[in-house]
N, C-alpha and C positions, 0 to 999 in steps of 0.2 A: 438616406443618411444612416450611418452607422450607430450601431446600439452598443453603449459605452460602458455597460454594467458587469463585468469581467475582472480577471486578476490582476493587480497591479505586480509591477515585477522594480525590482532593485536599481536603484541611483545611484548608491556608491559602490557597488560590482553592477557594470553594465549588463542587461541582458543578451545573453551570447548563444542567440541558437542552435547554433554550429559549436556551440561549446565541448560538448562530449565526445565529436565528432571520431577521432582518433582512438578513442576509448572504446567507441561503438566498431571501431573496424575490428578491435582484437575481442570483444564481442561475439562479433557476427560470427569470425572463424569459429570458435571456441563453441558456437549452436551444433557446428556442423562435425566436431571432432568427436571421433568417437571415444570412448573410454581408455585410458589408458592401463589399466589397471582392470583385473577383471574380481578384484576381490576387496572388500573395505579394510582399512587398516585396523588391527587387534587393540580389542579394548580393554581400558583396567577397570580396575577392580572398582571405580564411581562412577561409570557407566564411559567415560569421554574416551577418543582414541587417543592412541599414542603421539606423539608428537608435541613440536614446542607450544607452549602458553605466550602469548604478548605479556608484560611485565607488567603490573597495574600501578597509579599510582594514585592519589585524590584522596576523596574529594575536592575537586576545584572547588577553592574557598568560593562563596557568593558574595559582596556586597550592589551597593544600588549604582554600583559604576560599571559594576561588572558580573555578570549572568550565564548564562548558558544560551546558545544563539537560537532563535525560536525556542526560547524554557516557556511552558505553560507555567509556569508560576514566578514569571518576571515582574516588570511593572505593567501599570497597564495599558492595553492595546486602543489604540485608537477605532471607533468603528466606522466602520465601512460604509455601511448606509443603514439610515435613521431604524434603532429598534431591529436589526438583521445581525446578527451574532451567535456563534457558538461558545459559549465559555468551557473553557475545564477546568473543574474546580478539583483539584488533587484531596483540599483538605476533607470533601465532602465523601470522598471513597475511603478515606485514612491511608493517603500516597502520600511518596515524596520525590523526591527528584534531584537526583545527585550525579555529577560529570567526574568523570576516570580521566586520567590519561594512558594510552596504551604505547608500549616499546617493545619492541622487537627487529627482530631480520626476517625480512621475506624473502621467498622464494619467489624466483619469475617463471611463469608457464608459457610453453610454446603453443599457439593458439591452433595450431596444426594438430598439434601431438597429444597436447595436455603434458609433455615430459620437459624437467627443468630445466632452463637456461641459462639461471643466475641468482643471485642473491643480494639485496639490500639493507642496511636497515632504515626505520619508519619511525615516525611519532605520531600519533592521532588521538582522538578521542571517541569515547563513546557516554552516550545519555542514559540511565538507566532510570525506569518509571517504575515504584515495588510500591508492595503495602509496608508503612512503618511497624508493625508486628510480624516476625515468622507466622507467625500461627497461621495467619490473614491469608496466606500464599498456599494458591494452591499447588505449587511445586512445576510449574509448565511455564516458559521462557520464549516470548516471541523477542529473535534477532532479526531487526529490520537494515536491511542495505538502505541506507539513506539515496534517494535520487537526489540528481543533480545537473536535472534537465535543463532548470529553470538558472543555473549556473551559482546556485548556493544548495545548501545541505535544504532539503523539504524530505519531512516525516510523513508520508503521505500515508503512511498504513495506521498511521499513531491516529492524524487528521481526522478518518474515517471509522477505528473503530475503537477508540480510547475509552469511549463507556462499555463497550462490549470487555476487554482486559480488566478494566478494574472492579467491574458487577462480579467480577468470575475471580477473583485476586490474580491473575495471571500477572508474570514480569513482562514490562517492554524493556527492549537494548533498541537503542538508534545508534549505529555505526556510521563515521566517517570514512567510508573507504578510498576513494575515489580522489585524483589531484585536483581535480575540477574546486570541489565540493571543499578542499582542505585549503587552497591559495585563497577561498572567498572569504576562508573562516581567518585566515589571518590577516586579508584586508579590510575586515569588517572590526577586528578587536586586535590589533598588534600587542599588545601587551600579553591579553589571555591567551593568544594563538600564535604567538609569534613565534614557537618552538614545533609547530608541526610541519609533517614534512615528512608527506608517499611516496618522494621518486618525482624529478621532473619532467616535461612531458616526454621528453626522449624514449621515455620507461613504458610510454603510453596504458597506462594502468595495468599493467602486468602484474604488480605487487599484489593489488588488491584481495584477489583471492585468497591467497596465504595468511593478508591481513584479517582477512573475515575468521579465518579457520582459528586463526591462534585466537581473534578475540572466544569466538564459539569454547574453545576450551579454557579462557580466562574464566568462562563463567562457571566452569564445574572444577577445574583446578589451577586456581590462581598463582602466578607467581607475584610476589611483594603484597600492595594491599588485596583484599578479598572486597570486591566489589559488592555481594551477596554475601554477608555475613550470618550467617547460622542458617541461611535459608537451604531446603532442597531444590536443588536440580532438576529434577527426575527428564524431566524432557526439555528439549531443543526444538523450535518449529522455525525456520529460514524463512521471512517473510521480505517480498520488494513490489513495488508499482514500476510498471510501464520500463523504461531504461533498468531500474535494478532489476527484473523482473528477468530482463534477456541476461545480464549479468546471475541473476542465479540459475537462469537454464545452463550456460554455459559450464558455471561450478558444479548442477549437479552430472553434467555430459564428461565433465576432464578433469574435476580436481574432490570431487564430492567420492568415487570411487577407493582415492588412496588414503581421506583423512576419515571418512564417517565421522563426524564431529553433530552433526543436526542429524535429527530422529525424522522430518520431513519439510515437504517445500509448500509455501502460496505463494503461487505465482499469479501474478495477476493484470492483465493490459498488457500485453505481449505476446505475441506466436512464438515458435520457434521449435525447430524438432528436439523432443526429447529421448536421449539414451533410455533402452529400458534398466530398470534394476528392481531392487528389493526395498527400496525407502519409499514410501507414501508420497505420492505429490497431487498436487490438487490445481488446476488453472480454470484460474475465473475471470471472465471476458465480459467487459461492457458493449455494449451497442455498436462502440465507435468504432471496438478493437477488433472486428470482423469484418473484414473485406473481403472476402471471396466465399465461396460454396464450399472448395475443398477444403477450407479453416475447421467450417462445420463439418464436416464429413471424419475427424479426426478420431478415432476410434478409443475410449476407455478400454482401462485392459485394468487386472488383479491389482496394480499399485498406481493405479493414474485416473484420476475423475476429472472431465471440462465440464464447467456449467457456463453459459452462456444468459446475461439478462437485459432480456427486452427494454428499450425507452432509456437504457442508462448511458451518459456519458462517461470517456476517460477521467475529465475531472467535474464532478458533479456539484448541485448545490449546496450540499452538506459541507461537504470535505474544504469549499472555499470558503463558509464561513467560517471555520472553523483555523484555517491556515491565512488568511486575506488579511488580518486583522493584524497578526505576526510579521506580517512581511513589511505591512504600514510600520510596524512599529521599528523594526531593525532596519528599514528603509525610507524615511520620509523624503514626503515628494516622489516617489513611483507615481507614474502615468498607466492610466488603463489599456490594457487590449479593447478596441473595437469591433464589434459582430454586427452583420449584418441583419440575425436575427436575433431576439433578447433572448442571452443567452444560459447555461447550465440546469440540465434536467433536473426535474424534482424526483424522477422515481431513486428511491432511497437504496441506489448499490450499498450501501453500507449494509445494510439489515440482510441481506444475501452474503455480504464477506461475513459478517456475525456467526452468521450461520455453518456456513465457511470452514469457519476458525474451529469452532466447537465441532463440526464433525470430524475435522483432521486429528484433534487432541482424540475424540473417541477410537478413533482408528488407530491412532498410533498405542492409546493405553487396552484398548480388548481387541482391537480386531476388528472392531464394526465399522465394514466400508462406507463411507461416504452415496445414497443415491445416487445413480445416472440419473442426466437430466435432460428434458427434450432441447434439442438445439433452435438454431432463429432458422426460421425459409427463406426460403428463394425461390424466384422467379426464371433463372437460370444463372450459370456460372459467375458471373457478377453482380445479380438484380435483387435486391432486398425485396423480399415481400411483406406487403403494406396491406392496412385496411383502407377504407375511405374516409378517413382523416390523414392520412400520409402516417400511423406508429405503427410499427416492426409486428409483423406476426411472430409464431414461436416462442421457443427462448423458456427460461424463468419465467413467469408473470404477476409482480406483485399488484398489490389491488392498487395501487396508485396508477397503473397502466392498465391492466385487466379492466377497471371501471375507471376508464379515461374522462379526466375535464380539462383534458390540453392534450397538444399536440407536443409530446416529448422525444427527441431523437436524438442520437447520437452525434449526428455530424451538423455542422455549419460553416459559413464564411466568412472573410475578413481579414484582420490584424492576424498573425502567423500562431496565434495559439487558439485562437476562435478554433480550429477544428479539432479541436481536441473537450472544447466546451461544450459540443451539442447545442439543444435546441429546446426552447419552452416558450409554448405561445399557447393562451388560453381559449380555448371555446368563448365564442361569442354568444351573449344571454342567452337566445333566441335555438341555439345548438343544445347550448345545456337543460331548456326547458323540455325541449322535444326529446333529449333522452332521459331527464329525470323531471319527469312533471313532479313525484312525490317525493317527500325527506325520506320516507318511510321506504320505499322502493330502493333507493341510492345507496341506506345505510344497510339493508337486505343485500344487497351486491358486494358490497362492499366485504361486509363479514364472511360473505363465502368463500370469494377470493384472497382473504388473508384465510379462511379456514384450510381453503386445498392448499396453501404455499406453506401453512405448518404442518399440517399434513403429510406433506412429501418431504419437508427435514429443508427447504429452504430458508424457513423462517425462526424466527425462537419469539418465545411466548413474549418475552419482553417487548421485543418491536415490532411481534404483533397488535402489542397493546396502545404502540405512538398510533399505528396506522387504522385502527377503530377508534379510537379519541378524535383524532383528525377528522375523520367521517363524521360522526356522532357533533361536531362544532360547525359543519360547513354550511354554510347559509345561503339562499338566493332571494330574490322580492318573492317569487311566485309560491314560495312553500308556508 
């Protein structure tokens, strides 16, 4: 029988897993095109390059009829199951959260070439998460490409590491780029969306790019309202999951060369060859997101770090409670995905993107590279190497997998987004007594393996400290 504890997905925009489909072919070219452009477009004088701004306009008024689509500070979310939730609480960081709308004309890219073919114009929106004081802000801007796997806008880098941004006052942007992602938002709210509008599919996301760029310079030089008032800019980091993720390999391969508009990329849950260049980019892979030997084999060079972590799925436990509860709420009546095993890994990818994040800003502001990081094994050109519990050798290893009390993995079966959930099955008493007879021995293991992951720059002291607490609370009869 199938294990029903999984993402519930959208009733009033059906789920369309083929949704993107078209989008992902201009995509895939756009991995493989090489640079069009061998030099970044010349900057002014507040650091952005040259080129048009998207036109700002907003804030979108808020009342209780009408929101911002998955806004963390809507009403409230229904839960999931009993006592399992993620809340954000914006007010407890001193955030707010206010929605733009953005206008412009895009250019279309040939996914061949990267060289233009045409020109549109657009209406969209984007989310902007700040601290209510300049002062608050530390001057660094993550723009997230909304994915739109799931066939609605999902902030899936917000999901995962929205306490890491606001502990640190950094800005989130979530961008609507994608037609997918834009036709859900105006069947989901006609009224507040009923004016946007990337290009039909004809267009097959071609705009998008352009759309990203102009927003990236809305936010350092705005045209009409100023989205960031009084705030600094100083930096730009391009951040997407899994579909955006190959959507921003492609932008930084064919269209990142002619705008330089973002200071660097996370990429993350996604392959894909990268052009070399001069901007920072950093790709960080789950469990799930490495299928072959030669993924691993993919060599770091002066502007590009891969870290790879152990026991992590593409969407993990975190990240669904935190998003699962949003989806209930803009969707009542979603039906669950069914796994064959109970599914989404506890090891905490988020606390490695944390980590992530803060060394790409170090890197972008002194210089200080990001560590290399050991990759996952293998057994041969397709064979994951295992311990004798069936979890990934290699890799990352935070102490949640380093002193395993479950079998965590990346992949699983089922309902069509099960493999994307991984795998969490507990040790049996009788497993866990025989490897941790004492409390005292467990929470010894345990500290070490968060000690070597901060150590090597994967961890930060903060979520160091969830994953000793954790430890230091866990209970068995025998102890």
């Amino acid at each position: 029988m199938g294990y029903s504890k999984v993402v519930r997905m959208s009733s009033r925009t059906p789920l369309r897993v083929g949704a993107a489909a078209t989008g992902l072919a201009v995509v895939s070219a756009l991995l493989l095109a090489p640079p069009a452009w061998s030099e970044p477009a010349d900057a002014t004088d507040d650091g952005s390059a040259e080129g048009p701004a998207a036109t700002v306009s907003g804030p979108v008024p808020v009342t209780d009829d009408s929101y911002p689509f998955m806004s963390a500070d809507g009403p409230p979310a229904p839960p999931i199951e009993a006592g399992e939730t993620v809340e954000v609480d914006l007010d407890a960081y001193g955030y707010v959260e206010e929605e733009f709308l953005l206008e412009g004309t895009a250019e279309h890219y040939d996914p061949a070439t990267g060289e233009v073919t045409g020109s549109s114009p657009y209406t969209t929106r984007m989310v902007v998460r700040r601290p209510a004081r300049t002062r608050d802000s530390s001057g660094t801007t993550f723009l997230e490409w909304n994915n739109v796997s799931f066939g609605q806008d999902i902030e899936i880098d917000w999901f995962l590491s929205n306490d890491y941004f606001m502990r640190e006052g950094h800005v989130w942007v979530g961008l609507s780029a994608q037609r997918v992602g834009v036709d859900a938002l105006r069947a989901w709210d006609a009224e507040r969306y009923g004016d946007l509008d990337v290009g039909g599919r004809e267009l097959a996301d071609a705009p998008a790019f352009d759309i990203y760029s102009e927003a990236a310079r809305a936010l350092r030089s705005p045209e009409g309202v100023d989205p960031l008032p009084g705030f600094d800019v100083d930096t730009v980091i391009a951040t997407g999951h899994s579909q955006s993720a190959r959507y921003l390999t492609g932008y930084h391969n064919a269209v990142h060369p002619a705008h330089g508009v973002v200071d660097g990329f996370m990429i993350h849950g996604a392959p894909g060859d990268l052009a070399e260049g001069t901007t920072p980019v950093m790709r960080l892979m789950a469990e799930t997101d490495v299928r072959l030997r030669s993924q691993s084999e993919e060599p770091d060079s002066e502007y590009y770090r891969r870290w790879e972590v152990a026991g992590t799925a593409h969407v993990g436990f975190h990240e669904y409670l935190t998003f699962a509860p949003l989806i209930a709420r803009e969707n009542p009546g979603t039906e669950p995905q069914r796994c064959d095993r109970p599914p989404l890994s506890r090891v905490p990818f988020h606390h490695v993107l944390n980590a992530a994040y803060d060394q790409m800003v170090d890197w972008i502001e002194d210089g200080t590279a990001p560590p290399a990081a050991p990759r996952l094994e293998w057994t041969d050109a397709t064979t994951p190497g295992r311990d004798e519990h069936g979890n990934r050798l290699g890799g990352i290893r935070l102490s949640e997998h380093e002193v395993a009390t479950a079998l965590n993995q990346g992949t699983n079966t089922g309902d069509p987004f099960c493999v994307l959930m991984g795998a969490h099955v507990p040790f049996t008493e009788e497993t866990l007594e025989e490897m941790y007879p004492r409390r005292g021995g467990y929470v010894w293991r345990v500290n070490r393996a968060v000690n070597d992951a901060r150590h090597d720059g994967y961890l930060l002291t903060e979520d160091a400290r969830v994953s000793r607490t954790a430890a230091v609370r866990t209970d068995h009869p025998w102890w």
